[in-house]
matplotlib code that plots the C-alpha trace (Angstrom):
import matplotlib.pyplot as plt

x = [-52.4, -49.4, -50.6, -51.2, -47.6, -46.2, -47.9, -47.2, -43.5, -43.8, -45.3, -43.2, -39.9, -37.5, -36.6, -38.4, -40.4, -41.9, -44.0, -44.5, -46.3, -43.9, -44.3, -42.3, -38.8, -39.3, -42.4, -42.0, -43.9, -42.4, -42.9, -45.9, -46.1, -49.2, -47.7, -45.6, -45.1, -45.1, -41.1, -41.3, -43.3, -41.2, -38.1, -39.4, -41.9, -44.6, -48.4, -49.6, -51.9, -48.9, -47.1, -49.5, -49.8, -46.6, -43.2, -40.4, -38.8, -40.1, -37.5, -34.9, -33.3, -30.1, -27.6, -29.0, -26.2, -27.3, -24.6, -26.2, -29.8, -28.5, -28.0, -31.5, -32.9, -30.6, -32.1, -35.3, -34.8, -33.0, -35.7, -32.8, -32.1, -30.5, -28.7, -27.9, -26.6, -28.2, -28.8, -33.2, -34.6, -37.5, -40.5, -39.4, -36.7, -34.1, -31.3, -30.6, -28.7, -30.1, -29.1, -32.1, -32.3, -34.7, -35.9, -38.5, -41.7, -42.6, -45.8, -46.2, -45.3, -42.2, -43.5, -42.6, -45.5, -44.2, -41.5, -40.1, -37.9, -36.4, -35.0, -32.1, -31.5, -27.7, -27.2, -25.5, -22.5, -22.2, -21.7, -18.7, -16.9, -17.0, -15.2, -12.8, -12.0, -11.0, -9.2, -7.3, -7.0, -5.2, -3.3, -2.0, -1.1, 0.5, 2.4, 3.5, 4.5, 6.5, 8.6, 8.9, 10.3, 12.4, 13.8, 14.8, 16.0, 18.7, 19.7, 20.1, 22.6, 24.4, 25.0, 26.6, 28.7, 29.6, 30.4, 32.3, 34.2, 35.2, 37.1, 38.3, 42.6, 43.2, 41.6, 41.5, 39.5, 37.4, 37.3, 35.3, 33.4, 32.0, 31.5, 28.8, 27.2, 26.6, 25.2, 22.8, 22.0, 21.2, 18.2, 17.2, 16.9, 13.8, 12.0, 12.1, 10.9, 8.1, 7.1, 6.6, 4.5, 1.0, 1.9, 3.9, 4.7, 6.7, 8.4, 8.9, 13.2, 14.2, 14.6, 15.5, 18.4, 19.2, 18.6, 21.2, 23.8, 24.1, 23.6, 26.8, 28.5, 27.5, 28.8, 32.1, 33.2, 34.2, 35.9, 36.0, 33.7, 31.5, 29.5, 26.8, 24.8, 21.1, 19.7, 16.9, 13.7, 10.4, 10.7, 8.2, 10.6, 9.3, 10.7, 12.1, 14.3, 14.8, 16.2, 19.8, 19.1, 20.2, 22.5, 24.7, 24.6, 25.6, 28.7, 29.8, 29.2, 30.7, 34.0, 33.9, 34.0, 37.0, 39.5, 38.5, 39.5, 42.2, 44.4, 41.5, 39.8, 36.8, 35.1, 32.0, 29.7, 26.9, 24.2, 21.8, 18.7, 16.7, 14.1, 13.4, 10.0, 10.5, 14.6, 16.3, 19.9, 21.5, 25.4, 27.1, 30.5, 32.8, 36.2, 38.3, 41.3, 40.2, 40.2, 43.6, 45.6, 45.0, 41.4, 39.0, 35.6, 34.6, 37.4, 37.5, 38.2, 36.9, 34.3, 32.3, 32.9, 31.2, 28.4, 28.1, 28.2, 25.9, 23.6, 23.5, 22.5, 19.1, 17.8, 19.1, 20.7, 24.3, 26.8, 30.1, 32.9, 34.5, 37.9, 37.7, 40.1, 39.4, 37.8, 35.4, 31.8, 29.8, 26.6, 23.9, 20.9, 18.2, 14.0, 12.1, 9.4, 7.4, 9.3, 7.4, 8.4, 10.2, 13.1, 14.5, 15.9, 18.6, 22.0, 25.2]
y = [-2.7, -0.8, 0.0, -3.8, -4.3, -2.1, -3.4, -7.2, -5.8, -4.3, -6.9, -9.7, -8.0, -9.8, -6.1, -4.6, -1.9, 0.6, 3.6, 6.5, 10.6, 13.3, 13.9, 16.6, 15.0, 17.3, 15.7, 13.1, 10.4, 11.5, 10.5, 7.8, 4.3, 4.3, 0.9, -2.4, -5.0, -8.7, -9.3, -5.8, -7.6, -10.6, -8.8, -6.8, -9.6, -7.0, -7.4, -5.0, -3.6, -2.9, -0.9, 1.2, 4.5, 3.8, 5.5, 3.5, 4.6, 1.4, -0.5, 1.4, 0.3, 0.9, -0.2, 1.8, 3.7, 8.0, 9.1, 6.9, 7.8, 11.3, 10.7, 9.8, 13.2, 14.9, 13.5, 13.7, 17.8, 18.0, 16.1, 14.0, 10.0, 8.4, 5.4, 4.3, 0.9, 0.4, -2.1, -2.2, -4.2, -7.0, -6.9, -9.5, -7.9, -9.7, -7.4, -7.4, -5.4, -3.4, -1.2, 1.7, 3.7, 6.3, 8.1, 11.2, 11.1, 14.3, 15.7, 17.8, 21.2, 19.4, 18.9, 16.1, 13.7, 10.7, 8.6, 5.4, 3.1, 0.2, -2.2, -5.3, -7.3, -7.3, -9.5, -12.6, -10.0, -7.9, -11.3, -12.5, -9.3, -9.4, -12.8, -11.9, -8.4, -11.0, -13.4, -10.3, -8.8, -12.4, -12.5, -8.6, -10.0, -13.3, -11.2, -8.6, -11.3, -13.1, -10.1, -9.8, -12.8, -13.1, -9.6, -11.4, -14.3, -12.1, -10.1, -13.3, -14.2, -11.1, -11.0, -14.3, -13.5, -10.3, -12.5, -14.7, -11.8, -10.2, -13.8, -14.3, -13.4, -13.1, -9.5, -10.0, -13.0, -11.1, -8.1, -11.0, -12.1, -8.3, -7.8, -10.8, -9.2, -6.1, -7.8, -9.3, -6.5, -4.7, -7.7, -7.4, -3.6, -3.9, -6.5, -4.2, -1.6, -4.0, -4.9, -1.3, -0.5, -1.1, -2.0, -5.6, -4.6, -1.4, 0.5, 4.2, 3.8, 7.4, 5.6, 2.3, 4.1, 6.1, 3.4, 1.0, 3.2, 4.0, 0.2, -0.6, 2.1, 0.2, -3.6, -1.9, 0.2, 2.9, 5.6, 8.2, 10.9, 11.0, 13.6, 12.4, 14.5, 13.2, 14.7, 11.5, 12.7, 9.9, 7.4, 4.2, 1.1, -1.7, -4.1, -6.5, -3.3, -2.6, -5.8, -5.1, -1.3, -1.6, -4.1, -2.0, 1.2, -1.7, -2.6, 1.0, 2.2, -0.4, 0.0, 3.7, 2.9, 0.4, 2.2, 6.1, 7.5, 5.0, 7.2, 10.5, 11.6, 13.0, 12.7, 13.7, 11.5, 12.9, 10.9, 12.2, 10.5, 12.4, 10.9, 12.3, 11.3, 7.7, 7.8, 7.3, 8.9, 8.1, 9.7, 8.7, 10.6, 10.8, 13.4, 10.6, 9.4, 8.4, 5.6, 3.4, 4.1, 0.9, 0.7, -0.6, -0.9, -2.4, -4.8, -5.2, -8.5, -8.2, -9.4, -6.1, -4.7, -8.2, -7.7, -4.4, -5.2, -8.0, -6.5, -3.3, -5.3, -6.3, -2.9, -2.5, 0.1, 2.2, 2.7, 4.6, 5.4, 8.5, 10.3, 14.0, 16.2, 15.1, 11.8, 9.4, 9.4, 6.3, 7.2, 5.1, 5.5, 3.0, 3.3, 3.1, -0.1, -2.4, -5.7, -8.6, -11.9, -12.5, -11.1, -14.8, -13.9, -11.8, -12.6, -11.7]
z = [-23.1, -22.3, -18.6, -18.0, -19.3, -16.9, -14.3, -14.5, -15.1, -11.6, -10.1, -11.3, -10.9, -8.8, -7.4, -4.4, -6.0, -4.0, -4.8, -2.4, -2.3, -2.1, 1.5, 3.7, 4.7, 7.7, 8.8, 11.4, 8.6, 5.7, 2.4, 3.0, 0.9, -2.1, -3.3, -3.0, -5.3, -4.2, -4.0, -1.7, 0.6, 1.0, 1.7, 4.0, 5.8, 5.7, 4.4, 2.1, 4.3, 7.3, 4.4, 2.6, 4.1, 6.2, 5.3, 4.3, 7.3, 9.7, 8.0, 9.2, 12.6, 15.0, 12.5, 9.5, 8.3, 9.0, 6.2, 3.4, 4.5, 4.0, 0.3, 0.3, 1.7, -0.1, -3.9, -2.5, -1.6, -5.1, -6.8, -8.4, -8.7, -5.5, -4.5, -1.3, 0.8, 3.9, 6.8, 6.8, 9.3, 8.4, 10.3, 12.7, 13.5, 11.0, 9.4, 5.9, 3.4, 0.6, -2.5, -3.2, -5.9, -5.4, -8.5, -9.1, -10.7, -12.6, -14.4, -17.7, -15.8, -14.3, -10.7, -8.8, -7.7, -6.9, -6.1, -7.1, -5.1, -6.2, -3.7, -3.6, -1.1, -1.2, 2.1, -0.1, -1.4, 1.8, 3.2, 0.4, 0.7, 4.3, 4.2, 1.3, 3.7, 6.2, 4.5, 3.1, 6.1, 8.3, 4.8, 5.1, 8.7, 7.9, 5.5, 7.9, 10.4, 8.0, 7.0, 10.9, 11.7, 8.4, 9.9, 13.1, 11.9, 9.4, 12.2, 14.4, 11.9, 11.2, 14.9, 15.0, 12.4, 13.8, 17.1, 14.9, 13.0, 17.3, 18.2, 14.5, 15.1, 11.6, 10.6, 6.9, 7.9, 10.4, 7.5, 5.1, 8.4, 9.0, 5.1, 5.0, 8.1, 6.1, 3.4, 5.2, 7.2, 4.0, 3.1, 6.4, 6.0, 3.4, 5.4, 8.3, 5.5, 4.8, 8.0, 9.0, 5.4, 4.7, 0.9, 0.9, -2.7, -2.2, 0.3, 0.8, 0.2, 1.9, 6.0, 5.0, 2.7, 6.2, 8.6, 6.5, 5.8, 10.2, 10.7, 8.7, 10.3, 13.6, 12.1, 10.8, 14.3, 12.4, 14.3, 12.1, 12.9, 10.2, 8.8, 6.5, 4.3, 3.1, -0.2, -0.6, -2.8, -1.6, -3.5, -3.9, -5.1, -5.6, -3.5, -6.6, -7.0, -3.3, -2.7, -5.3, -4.8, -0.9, -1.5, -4.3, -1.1, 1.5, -1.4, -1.9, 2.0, 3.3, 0.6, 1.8, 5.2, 5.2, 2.9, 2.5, 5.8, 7.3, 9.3, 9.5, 12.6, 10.5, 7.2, 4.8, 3.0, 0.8, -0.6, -3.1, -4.6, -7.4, -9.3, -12.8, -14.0, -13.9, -13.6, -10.4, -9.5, -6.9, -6.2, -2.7, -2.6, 0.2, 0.8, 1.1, 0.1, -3.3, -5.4, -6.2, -10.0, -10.5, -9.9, -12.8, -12.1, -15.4, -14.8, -11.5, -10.0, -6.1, -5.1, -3.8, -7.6, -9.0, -6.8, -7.8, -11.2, -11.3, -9.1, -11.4, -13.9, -12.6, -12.3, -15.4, -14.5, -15.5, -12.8, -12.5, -10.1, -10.6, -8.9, -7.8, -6.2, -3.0, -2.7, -5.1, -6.3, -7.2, -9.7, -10.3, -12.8, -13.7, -14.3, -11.5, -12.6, -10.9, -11.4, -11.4, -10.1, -6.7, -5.5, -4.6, -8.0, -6.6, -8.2, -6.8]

ax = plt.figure().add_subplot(projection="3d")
ax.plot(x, y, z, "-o")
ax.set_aspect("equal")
plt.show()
C-alpha cells in the first residue's frame, strides 16, 4: 500500500522528478537516468524511452550556467543535497529555466545508491524579475537624470545671479545677490552628490562637504589666501538631512568668508566631522577676527542666523557659536537617521 502511495505521489506531482544510478561525474555519461515521471517528460519534451539510460546532462546547452552546474558536482562528490538554477534546453531546442534540487539516496550501511532530482520549471518568474530588473533599472536612470538636470538647472541660476550680483552698483545689494547664489549652490551640491551615487537615498557627505565649501569660495572672490584643514570621518546622510546639513555649512562658510578676514592676506579654516555611533559633530572654526560683542546667536535677528536656526531644527539638532582667542567656532551635533518623507520640506 505504502509503495503504491509513493508512487502515484511521484507520478502525479506537478514537479519534474527524476531518478538516476550513482554514476562517475568523471565519466563522459555520468550519472545515467533509471526513471522520469510524467510532468519530467513534458518539461523536457522527451519520451520516456529517449531519457532512460540517458544522463540528465542532454538538457544542458550553451547558455547553461558552468558555476551552478558546479554546485551540482560538488553535492554529488559530497554525497549531500543540492540546489541549483539553470538554463536546460527542451528537446527541440526551446530554453527554459529550472530550479533542481538534487538529493542522495542511501542504504542500511550508509552507501549512496541513487539519486533523486526534483525539477521546476521557473521560466514564468525568471521572466517577472527580469522585467521588474528593468523597470528598476530605466527608474535608477530616470532618477539619475533627474538629479542631473535639476543640478544644471540650479547652477543655471546661481550663475545668473552671480551675473546679476557683477553689474549690481550697490554692493550691499550685490552682497544679498551673491548670498542667494550660495544657497543655491549648496542644494545643487547634493544633487550633484546624487547624480554621481548609486544609492538615490543617501550620499557619501565627505566630497560634497569639500566640493561646497571651494565652490563658495569661488561665488564669493575671496582673496584671502586660505588655508583649509579637512578632518571629515565617511559619513552616509541621508539626503532629507543632507539637504539642511549643506545648507547650515553654506550659512556659516559663507558668514566666514565675508567678515572674518576683511583686511588679512591669509587665513585658516578647520573643519571636523566625527561620528559617534549614530551622533554627528561637526566644528568649522576659523583664526579670524571673531565674532561681534554684540552678537547673539540665540537671538539673532539676520537672516543667515534664522536659517541657521530653523534649519538646525530639522535635524534636530543643537548648535553653538563660540569666541576663542583668536577667531570663532560654530558646533553642530544631531543623530544621524534616515528621515522619511521628501526633502521639499526644507524650511528656512
Amino acid at each position: 500500500m505504502q509503495t503504491f502511495l509513493y508512487k502515484a505521489i511521484i507520478e502525479n506531482s506537478t514537479d519534474g522528478i527524476v531518478v538516476t544510478d550513482v554514476g562517475k561525474m568523471d565519466k563522459p555519461d555520468g550519472p545515467r537516468i533509471i526513471y522520469a515521471n510524467d510532468t519530467y517528460l513534458q518539461m523536457t519534451g522527451y519520451s520516456k524511452e529517449e531519457v532512460i539510460g540517458k544522463t540528465p546532462r542532454i538538457l544542458q546547452g550553451p547558455e547553461t550556467d558552468r558555476t551552478e552546474l558546479d554546485k551540482l558536482r560538488t553535492a554529488i562528490e559530497k554525497g549531500i543535497p543540492g540546489r541549483a538554477e539553470l538554463i536546460n534546453y527542451k528537446k527541440n531546442g526551446e530554453k527554459f529555466w529550472t530550479s533542481i534540487s538534487i538529493f542522495p539516496v542511501m542504504d542500511e550501511q550508509g552507501n549512496c545508491t541513487n539519486w533523486i532530482g526534483i525539477k521546476r520549471d521557473i521560466t514564468e518568474i525568471k521572466s517577472r524579475e527580469e522585467q521588474l530588473r528593468s523597470a528598476l533599472e530605466e527608474k535608477e536612470t530616470l532618477i539619475h537624470e533627474i538629479h542631473h538636470r535639476v543640478k544644471n538647472n540650479l547652477a543655471v541660476m546661481s550663475g545668473v545671479i552671480q551675473l546679476q550680483a557683477l553689474q549690481e552698483e550697490n554692493e550691499e545689494v550685490s552682497n544679498k545677490f551673491l548670498t542667494v547664489s550660495t544657497r543655491i549652490q549648496a542644494m545643487a551640491s547634493i544633487h550633484e552628490g546624487l547624480y554621481k551615487s548609486n544609492d538615490f537615498s543617501r550620499m557619501e557627505i565627505e566630497e560634497r562637504l569639500k566640493e561646497l565649501i571651494y565652490q563658495i569660495r569661488e561665488i564669493l572672490k575671496i582673496e584671502t589666501e586660505i588655508d583649509f584643514d579637512f578632518q571629515v570621518d565617511k559619513v552616509l546622510m541621508n539626503i532629507n538631512q543632507a539637504v539642511p546639513f549643506s545648507m547650515i555649512i553654506n550659512e556659516v562658510v559663507s558668514n566666514i568668508f565675508k567678515h572674518a578676514f576683511k583686511g588679512l592676506r591669509s587665513g585658516r579654516i578647520a573643519v571636523q566631522l566625527r561620528k559617534d555611533n549614530n551622533r554627528l559633530y561637526l566644528m568649522i572654526q576659523d583664526n579670524g577676527a571673531g565674532l561681534p560683542k554684540d552678537f547673539n546667536s540665540t537671538g539673532g535677528t539676520t537672516l543667515g542666523l534664522k536659517v541657521i536656526d530653523n534649519l538646525a531644527k530639522q535635524l534636530n539638532g543643537e548648535y553653538q557659536f563660540d569666541r576663542l582667542d583668536n577667531g570663532t567656532a560654530f558646533r553642530l551635533q544631531f543623530d544621524s537617521v534616515d528621515i522619511k518623507g521628501s526633502a521639499d520640506n526644507l524650511q528656512i
